[in-house]
C-alpha positions in Angstrom: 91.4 166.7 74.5 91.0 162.8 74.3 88.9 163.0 71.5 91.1 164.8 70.0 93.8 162.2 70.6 91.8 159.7 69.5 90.5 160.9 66.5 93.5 162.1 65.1 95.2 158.5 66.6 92.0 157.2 64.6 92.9 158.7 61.5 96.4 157.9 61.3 95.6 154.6 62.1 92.8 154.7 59.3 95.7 155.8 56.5 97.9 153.0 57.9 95.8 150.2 56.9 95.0 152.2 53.4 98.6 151.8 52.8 99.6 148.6 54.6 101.3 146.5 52.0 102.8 142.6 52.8 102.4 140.4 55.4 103.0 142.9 57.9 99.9 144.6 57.1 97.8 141.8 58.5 99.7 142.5 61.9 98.1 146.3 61.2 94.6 144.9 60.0 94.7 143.3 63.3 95.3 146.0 65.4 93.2 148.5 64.3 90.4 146.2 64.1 91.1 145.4 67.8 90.9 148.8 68.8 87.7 149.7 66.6 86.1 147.7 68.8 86.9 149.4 72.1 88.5 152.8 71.4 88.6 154.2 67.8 85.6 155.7 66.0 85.5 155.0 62.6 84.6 152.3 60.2 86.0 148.8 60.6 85.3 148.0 57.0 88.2 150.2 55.4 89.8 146.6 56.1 88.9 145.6 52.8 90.8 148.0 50.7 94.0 147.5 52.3 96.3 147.0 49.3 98.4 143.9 51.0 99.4 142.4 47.9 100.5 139.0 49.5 100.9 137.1 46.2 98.1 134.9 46.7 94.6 134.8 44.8 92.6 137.6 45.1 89.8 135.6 46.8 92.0 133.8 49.3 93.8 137.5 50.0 90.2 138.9 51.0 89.4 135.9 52.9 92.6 136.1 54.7 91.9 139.9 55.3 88.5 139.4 56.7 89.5 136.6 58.9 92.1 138.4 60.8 89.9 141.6 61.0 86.8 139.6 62.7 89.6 137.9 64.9 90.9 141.0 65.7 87.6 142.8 66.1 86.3 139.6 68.3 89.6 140.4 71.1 89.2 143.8 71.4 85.5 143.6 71.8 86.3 140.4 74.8 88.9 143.6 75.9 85.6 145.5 76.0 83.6 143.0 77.1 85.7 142.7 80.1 85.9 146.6 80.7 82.1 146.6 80.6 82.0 143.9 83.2 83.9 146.0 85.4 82.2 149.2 84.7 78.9 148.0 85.9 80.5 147.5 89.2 81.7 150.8 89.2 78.4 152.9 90.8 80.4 156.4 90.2 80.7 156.0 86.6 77.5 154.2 86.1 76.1 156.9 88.3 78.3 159.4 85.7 76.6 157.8 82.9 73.2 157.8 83.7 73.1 161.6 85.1 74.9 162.6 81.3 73.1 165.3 79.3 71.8 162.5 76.6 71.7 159.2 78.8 73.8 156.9 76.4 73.7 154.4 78.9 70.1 153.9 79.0 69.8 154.5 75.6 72.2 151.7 74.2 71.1 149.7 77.4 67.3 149.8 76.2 68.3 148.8 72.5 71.2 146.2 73.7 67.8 144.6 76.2 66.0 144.2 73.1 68.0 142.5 70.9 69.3 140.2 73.7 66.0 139.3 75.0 64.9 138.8 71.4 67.9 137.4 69.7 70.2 136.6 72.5 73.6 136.2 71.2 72.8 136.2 67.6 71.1 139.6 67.9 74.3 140.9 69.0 76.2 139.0 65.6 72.9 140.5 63.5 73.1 144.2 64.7 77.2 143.9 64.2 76.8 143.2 60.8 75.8 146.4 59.6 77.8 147.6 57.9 79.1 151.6 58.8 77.1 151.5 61.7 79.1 152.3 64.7 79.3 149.5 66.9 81.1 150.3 69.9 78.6 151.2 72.1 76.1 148.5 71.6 80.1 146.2 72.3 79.5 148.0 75.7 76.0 147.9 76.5 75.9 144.4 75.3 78.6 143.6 78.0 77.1 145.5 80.9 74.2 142.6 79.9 76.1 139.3 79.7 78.7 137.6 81.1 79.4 134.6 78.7 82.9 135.7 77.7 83.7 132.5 75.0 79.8 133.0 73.2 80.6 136.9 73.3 83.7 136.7 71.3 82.1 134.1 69.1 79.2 136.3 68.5 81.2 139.4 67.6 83.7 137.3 65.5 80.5 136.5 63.3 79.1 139.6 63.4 82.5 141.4 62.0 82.7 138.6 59.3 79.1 139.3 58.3 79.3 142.8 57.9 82.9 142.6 56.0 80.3 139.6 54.1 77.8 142.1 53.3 79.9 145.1 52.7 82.2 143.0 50.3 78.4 141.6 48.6 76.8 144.8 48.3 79.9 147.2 46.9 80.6 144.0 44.8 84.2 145.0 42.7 84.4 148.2 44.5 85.9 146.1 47.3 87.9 143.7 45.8 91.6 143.1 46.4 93.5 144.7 43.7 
């Protein structure tokens, strides 16, 4: 039933920002870019064909676009951040977790170790800037890990710019602001 809520609240959300016009569709770029990064499945990148038509350069209207995105993106993943810090201190639902069919815990646990013992902070920005590669989990996983709320947000703010960056470099026009 709730993923049935949320992927239908997912979609809707999804079609918003595909038609979110003016200024007012930065205020919906922000949100659902805040909630990609706790709660909604989906790809954070349809950001960039958002037809906002804001009367400024194309270039500066992108910018502007991927700016509040990654700022959006960055708070909901502190929101998740925070909800991670206080699931680890939850033994039922870690307990929950661990005892699941499939182990998600461990599994984004073990990949989330990696990067962070390898890359620290910037592993966490390099791994978030792949582009259509659902990032929630490793949000989570990375959280149960750290506790370093200000280089967090910092490193997810980067990592959303970079993979809006890439996304916009490798689709090249097919991206840009009409």
């Amino acid at each position: 039933m709730l993923e049935t809520l949320v992927g239908t609240g997912g979609a809707a959300l999804e079609a918003l920002v595909e038609s979110a016009t003016g200024w007012p569709g930065m205020g919906i770029i922000f949100v659902y870019s805040f909630l990609i990064a706790f709660a909604l499945p989906g790809p954070s990148e349809i950001v960039l064909v958002a037809p906002l038509d804001l009367g400024l350069p194309p270039w500066v209207q992108l910018s502007g676009i991927m700016l509040v995105s990654a700022t959006g993106k960055a708070a909901g993943s502190v929101f998740a951040f925070h909800i991670g810090r206080e699931i680890t201190q939850s033994g039922p639902v870690v307990g929950w977790l661990r005892q699941s069919r499939w182990n998600i815990l461990e599994w984004s646990e073990k990949r989330s170790v990696q990067l962070a013992q390898k890359y620290g902070y910037a592993g966490l920005a390099a791994a978030l800037s792949v582009p259509f590669f659902p990032d929630t989990i490793s949000i989570y996983a990375f959280a149960v890990l750290e506790q370093n709320y200000p280089r967090f947000a910092l490193a997810t703010f980067l990592g959303s710019l970079g993979r809006l960056l890439v996304t916009v470099g490798f689709f090249g026009g097919v991206t840009t602001v009409v």
